[in-house]
N, C-alpha and C positions, 0 to 999 in steps of 0.2 A: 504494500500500500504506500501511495507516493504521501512526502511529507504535507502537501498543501490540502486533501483528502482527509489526510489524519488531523491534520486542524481545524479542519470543518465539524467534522466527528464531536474534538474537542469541547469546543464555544458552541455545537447546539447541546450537546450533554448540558453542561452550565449551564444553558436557555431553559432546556424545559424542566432542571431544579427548581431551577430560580422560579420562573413564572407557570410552570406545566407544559407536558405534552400538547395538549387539547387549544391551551391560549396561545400558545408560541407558533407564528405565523413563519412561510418561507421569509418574507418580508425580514421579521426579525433577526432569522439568522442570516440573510444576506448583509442587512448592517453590520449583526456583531461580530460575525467572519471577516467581513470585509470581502466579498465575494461578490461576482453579477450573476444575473440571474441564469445565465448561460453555461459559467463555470457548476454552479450547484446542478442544474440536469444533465450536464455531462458527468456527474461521479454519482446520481441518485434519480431516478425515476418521483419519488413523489417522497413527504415529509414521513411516511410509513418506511420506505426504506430506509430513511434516513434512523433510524429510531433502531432499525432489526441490525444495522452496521454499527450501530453505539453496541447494540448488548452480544452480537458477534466479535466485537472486537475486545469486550471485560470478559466476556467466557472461553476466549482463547486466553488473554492473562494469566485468569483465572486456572485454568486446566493448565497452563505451564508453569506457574508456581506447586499446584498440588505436585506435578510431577518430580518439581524441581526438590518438593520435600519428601519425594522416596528416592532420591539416589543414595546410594549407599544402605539402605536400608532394609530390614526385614518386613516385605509389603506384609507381613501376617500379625505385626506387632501392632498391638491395638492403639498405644502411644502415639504412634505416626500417623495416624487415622484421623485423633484426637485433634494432631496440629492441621490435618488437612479442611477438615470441618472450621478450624477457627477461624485461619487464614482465607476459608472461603466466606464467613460469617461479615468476619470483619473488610474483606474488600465489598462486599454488598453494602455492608454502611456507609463506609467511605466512598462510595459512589453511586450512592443513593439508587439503588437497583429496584429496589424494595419498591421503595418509592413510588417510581416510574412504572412497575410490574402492575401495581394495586390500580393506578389511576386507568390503565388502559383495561386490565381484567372489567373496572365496572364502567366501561362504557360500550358503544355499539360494532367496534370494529373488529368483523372477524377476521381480516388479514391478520393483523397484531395479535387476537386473543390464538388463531391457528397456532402462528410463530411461538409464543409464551408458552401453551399447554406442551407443543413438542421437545420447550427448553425443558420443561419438569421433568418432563420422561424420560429424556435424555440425563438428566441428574439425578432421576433414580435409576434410572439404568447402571450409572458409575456406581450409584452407594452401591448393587446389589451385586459390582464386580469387586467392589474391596470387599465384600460383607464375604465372597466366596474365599478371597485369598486371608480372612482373618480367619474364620467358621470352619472353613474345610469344605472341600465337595460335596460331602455325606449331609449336611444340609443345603445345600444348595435349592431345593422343593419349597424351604418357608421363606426364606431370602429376598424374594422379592415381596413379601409382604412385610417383613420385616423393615424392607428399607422403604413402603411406603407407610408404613406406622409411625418409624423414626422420624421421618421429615413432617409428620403431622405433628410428632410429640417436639420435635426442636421447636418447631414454630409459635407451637403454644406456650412453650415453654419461656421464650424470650417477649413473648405478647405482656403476659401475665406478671414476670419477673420487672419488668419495664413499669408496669402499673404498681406494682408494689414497692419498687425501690428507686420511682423513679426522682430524679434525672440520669442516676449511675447506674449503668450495665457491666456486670461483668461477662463479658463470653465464655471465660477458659472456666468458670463454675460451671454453667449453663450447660456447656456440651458435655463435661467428664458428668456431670449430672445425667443429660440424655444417653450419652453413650453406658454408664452403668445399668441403668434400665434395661438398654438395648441388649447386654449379655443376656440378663435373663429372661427377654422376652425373646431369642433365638433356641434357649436352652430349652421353655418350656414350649415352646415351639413342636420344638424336634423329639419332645418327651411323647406328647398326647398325638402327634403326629398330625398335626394340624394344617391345612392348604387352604386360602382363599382364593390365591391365582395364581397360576401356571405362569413359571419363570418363563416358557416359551411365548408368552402373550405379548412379550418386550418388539418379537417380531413381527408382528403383528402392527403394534402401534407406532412406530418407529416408519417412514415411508421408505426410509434410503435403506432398509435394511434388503431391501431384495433389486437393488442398484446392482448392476454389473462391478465387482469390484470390492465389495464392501468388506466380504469375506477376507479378502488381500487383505483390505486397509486395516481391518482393525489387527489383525497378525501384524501389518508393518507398522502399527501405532505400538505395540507389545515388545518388537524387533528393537523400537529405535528409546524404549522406555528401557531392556536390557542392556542394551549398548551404552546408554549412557552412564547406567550402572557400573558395567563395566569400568569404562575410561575414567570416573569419578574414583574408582578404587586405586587406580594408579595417578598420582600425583603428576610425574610427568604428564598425563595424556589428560589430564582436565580439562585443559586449553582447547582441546578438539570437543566439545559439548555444544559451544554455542555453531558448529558445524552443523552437528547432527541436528540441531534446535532449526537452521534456518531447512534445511529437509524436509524435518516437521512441518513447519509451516507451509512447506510448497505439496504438502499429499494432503495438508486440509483446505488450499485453496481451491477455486473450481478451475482455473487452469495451471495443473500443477507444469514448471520451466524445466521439462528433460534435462535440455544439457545441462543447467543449472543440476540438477541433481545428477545427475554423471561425472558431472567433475571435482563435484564434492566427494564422491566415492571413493572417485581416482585418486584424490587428494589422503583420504582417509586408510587408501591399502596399506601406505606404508607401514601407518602402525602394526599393521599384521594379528591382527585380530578376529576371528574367526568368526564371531557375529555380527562384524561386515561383512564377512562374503554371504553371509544367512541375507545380508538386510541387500546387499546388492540382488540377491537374486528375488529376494517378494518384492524388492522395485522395479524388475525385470519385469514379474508378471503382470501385474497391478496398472503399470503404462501400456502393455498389450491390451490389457480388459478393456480401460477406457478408449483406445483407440480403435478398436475391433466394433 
């Protein structure tokens, strides 16, 4: 994303804080940009798109900070979990996500409300992929109820806590709070053998999941989350992370830049690392799917 794009991003984020979604006219953000009306339809079709590029552009942040808080670590340890939930808590605050999520949920627009339900599902999707690597496979059946109970009870939980102590929040009570509960609403779970809904229903509800490709990508989103584990374990090779990071980026874009990702490869054989040649090869197939 070019720098002058990412500042439009910017200053309408602060626009619709500031005054709202709903009040903040293109108008408005062509002043506070400083932009003509010509430059704004050229990077955004309508102030709807504008809005789904603000919260596409904090949930990739977002999803690269969680990641960046499992390198080196045991994805099963519940503690890394703990920070991952904070650091997502607390950048919703700080950027007022919350905010902007609630005022459009109670209004009339299904493009936005579409976009927003698929963001949940998509976030519960993640929790019920950690919830597999904390829990074990052998529950994997209550998991996805589990992690839509948990985001029901976080939410209540900082609702309520906010009314009772407010003006001060603490987060880091909050979720070691929610996530204690959550042990043992997984244990009794899996004791009385209980299901509400099929971990498979994720396919289901999810559109891109049956995209040419998908299969790849999420193997090469796994590929390039071990690799960085990896090179994070070796000091000398840390410095190659934000490589693999701009990769990332280009298999979550919608036109991911081949050569660009070829030469970063090429670049990365030296270290001789074995899950580059894993990650070179699910990039191999991944760019045939979508071009095919």
């Amino acid at each position: 994303m070019n720098d002058r794009k990412q500042h439009v991003i910017k200053m309408a984020h602060q626009l619709f804080i500031d005054k709202g979604f709903q009040a903040t006219s293109i108008q408005d953000i062509l002043e506070y940009s400083g932009i003509s009306k010509g430059t704004f339809y050229n990077y955004f079709a309508s102030k709807n798109e504008l809005l789904i590029a603000i919260f596409t552009s904090s949930y990739a942040e977002l999803q690269k900070m969680r990641d960046e808080i499992l390198l080196g670590q045991d994805p099963s340890n519940i503690e890394t979990f703990i920070r991952q939930i904070e650091i997502q808590l607390k950048t919703n605050r700080k950027k007022k996500l919350i905010t902007l999520f609630e005022e459009v949920l109670f209004s009339n627009n299904d493009e936005l409300k579409t976009f927003f339900q698929q963001g949940q599902i998509r976030n519960i999707r993640w929790l019920y992929q950690r919830f597999v690597d904390i829990f074990g496979e052998n529950k994997k059946p209550y998991l996805l109820d589990c992690a839509i109970m948990f985001m029901g009870m976080l939410r209540e939980n900082i609702k309520f806590y906010q009314l009772a102590h407010s003006p001060s929040i603490n987060i880091s009570q909050i979720v070691r709070f929610t996530v204690n509960r959550l042990v043992h609403m997984v244990e009794e779970a899996a004791e009385s053998d209980s299901q509400l809904i099929d971990p498979q229903v994720l396919e289901e509800w999810l559109p891109d999941c049956g995209k040419p490709g998908q299969a790849t990508r999420k193997k090469l989103q796994q590929q390039l989350l071990l690799l960085k584990n990896c090179l994070y374990q070796q000091e000398e090779h840390r410095k190659y992370i934000e490589l693999v990071d701009v990769i990332e980026e280009e298999i979550e874009s919608k036109n991911p830049r081949v050569l660009l990702i070829e030469s970063i490869l090429h670049s990365l054989q030296m270290i001789g690392q074995k899950e580059i040649q894993q990650l070179e090869q699910l990039v191999t197939i991944y760019i045939s799917q979508l071009t095919n």
